[in-house]
N, C-alpha and C positions, 0 to 999 in steps of 0.2 A: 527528109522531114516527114516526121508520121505523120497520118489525117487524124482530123480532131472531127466529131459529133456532135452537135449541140443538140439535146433532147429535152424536151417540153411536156407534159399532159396539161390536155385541157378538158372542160367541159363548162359549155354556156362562158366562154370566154371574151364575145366579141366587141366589148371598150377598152379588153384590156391586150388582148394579145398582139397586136401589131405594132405596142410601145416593146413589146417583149423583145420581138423576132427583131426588128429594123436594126440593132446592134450588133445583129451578129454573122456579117456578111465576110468575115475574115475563116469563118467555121468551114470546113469542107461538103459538110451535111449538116442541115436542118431539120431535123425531125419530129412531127410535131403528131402524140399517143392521144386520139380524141375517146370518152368515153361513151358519145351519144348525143353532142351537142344539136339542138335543133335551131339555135340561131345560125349568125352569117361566121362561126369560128371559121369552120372549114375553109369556108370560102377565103375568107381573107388570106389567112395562113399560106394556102395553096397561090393566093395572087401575089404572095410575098415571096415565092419558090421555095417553100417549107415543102417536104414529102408527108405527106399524112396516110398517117394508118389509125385503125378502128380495134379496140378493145371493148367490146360490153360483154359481160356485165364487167364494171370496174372492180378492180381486183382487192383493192383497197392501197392507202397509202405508196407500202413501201414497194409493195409486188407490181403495181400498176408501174413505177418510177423504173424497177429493175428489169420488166417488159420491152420498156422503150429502148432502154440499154441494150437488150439483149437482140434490139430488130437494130439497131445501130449498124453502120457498117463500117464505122473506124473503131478502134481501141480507147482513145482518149477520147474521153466522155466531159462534155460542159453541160452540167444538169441546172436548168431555171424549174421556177413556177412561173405560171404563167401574168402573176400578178407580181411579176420582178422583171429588173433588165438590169444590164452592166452599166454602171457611171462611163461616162465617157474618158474619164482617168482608169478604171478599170482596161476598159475597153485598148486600150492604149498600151499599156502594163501586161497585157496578154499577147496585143502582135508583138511587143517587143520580146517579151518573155521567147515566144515558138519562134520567131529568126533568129534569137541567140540558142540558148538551152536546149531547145526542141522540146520541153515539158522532159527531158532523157531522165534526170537523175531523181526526184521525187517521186513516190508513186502516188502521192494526189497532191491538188492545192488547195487551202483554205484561204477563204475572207473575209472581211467581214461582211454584216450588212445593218445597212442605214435606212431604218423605217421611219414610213410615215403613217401619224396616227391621229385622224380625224383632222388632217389638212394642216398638220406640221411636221417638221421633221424632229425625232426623237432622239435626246443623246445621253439619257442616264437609264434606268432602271431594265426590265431584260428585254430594251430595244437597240441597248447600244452596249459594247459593238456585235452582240448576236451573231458570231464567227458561226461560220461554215464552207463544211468540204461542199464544194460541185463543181472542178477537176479534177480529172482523176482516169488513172489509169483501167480498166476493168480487167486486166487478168489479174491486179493487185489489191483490189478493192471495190466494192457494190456498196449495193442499200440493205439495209440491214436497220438496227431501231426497232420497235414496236411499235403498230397504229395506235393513232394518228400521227406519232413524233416518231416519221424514219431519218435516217442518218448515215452519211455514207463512212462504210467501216471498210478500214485494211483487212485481206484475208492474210489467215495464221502464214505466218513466215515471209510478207513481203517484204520484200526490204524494202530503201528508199524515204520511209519516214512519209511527213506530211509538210508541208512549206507554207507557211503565212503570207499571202501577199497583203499589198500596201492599201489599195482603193479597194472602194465598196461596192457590192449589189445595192442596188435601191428597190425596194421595197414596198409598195402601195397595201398596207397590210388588212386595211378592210376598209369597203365602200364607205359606209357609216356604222354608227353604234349598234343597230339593230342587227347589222350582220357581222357584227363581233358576239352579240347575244346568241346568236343563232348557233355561231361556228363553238360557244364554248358547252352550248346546250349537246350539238353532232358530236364532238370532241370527247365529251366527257363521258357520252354512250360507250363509242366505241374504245377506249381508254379504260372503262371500268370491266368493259366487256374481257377485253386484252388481261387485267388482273384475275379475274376471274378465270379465267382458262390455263393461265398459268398457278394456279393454286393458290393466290392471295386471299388471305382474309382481313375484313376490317372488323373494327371494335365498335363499341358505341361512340367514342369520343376523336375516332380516328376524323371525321369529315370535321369536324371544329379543329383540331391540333394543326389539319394538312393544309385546311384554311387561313387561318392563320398563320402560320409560318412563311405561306405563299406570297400573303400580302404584305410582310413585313420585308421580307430579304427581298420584294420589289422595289417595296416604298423608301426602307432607309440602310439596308444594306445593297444594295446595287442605283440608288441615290435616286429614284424615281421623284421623290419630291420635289427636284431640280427641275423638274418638266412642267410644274405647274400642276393647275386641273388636270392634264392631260395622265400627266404622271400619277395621278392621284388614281383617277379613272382607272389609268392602266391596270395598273397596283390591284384596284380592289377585283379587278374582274380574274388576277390572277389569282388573288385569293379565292375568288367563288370556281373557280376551274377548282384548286385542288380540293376545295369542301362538297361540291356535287361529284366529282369522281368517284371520292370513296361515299359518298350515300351514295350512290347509283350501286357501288360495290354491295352496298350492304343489303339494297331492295335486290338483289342477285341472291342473294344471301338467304333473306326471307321469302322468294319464291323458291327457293330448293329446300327450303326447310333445315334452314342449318345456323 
């Protein structure tokens, strides 16, 4: 049976990472990539028999994630954030998974995952079912994506495919409102940053069009209405993500003189 990794980054995580870690005692390593944290993260982590290591400066999203992977010392890689843990039908679904299969014939796994958003759990709009890979094999597939939204991608020619399982990550996806403001205000810096460097250009009407669009296939094409307020909320704030991305794009724009 191959060994499995569970890899983690944190930073300033200590109310949440110890829902994280306590899941995952079936893993043969725990690894947990701190970038600087000054509260008690370390400590806990390490009193949980996680092995912690130190990256600063942080590398950003995807590079920081593929770090951790690469201090890893098994192959098969289970990637959380630190503000996620497996259901305990996940959980379940994975030992059974590695005494049959061994993880042998995929070369990753996806799942979904079931957010909670300002103290309920969400099941329409793009909180449910929010599929992702974070098993997975590394000599078959890393992180890859663009900051802030990495994503683990198969490298060219693996075989094996990607396998859907059943149960979910759960998901605590921000403290309160304020630091959903915060993270779309961080997000969309480096997101328009990330355009920008890759040669995008915006228009005058592009932050209205992406705004809009955002907030619509939240609210009534992926059924966020269904959620209430919350979905409502959701919705708009996705809408205001993709209308500040690209004016961000565009003040990038008019400081270069273009």
């Amino acid at each position: 049976m191959r060994g499995i990794s569970a890899c983690v980054i944190t930073f300033q995580e200590e109310d949440r990472i110890g829902r994280c870690l306590e899941g995952l005692g079936f893993c043969d390593e725990v690894l947990v990539l701190d970038s600087g944290s000054t509260d008690r993260t370390v400590e806990i982590a390490k009193g949980l028999g996680a092995r912690v290591e130190r990256q600063v400066p942080f590398l950003g999203h995807r590079a920081q994630k593929q770090r951790a992977v690469d201090l890893a010392c098994h192959d098969w890689i289970l990637s959380l954030d630190a503000d996620e843990c497996l259901s305990a039908e996940l959980g379940e679904e994975l030992r059974a998974l590695r005494g049959g299969e061994g993880f042998a014939l995929p070369a990753a796994y996806a799942m979904p995952r079931k957010n909670r958003y300002l103290g309920r759990w969400m099941r329409h709009g793009k909180f449910w079912p929010d599929t992702k890979i974070r098993l997975f094999d590394r000599q078959r597939a890393g992180w890859g994506g663009t900051d802030p939204h990495d994503r683990v991608e198969l490298k060219p020619g693996a075989v094996g495919g990607v396998r859907t399982l059943r149960s979910p990550i759960l998901h605590d996806s921000y403290r309160d409102f304020s630091e959903h403001r915060r993270t779309v205000e961080r997000f969309t810096e480096i997101a328009a940053q990330a355009l920008w460097e890759e040669g995008r250009r915006a228009g005058i009407w592009d932050p209205w069009a992406h705004g809009a669009s955002a907030f619509f296939s939240a609210f009534f094409g992926k059924m966020g209405v269904l959620d209430g307020w919350r979905g409502g909320l959701a919705s708009w704030m996705a809408g205001r993500y993709g209308y500040l991305k690209y004016k961000k794009l565009r003040g990038l724009q008019k400081k270069a003189g273009r």
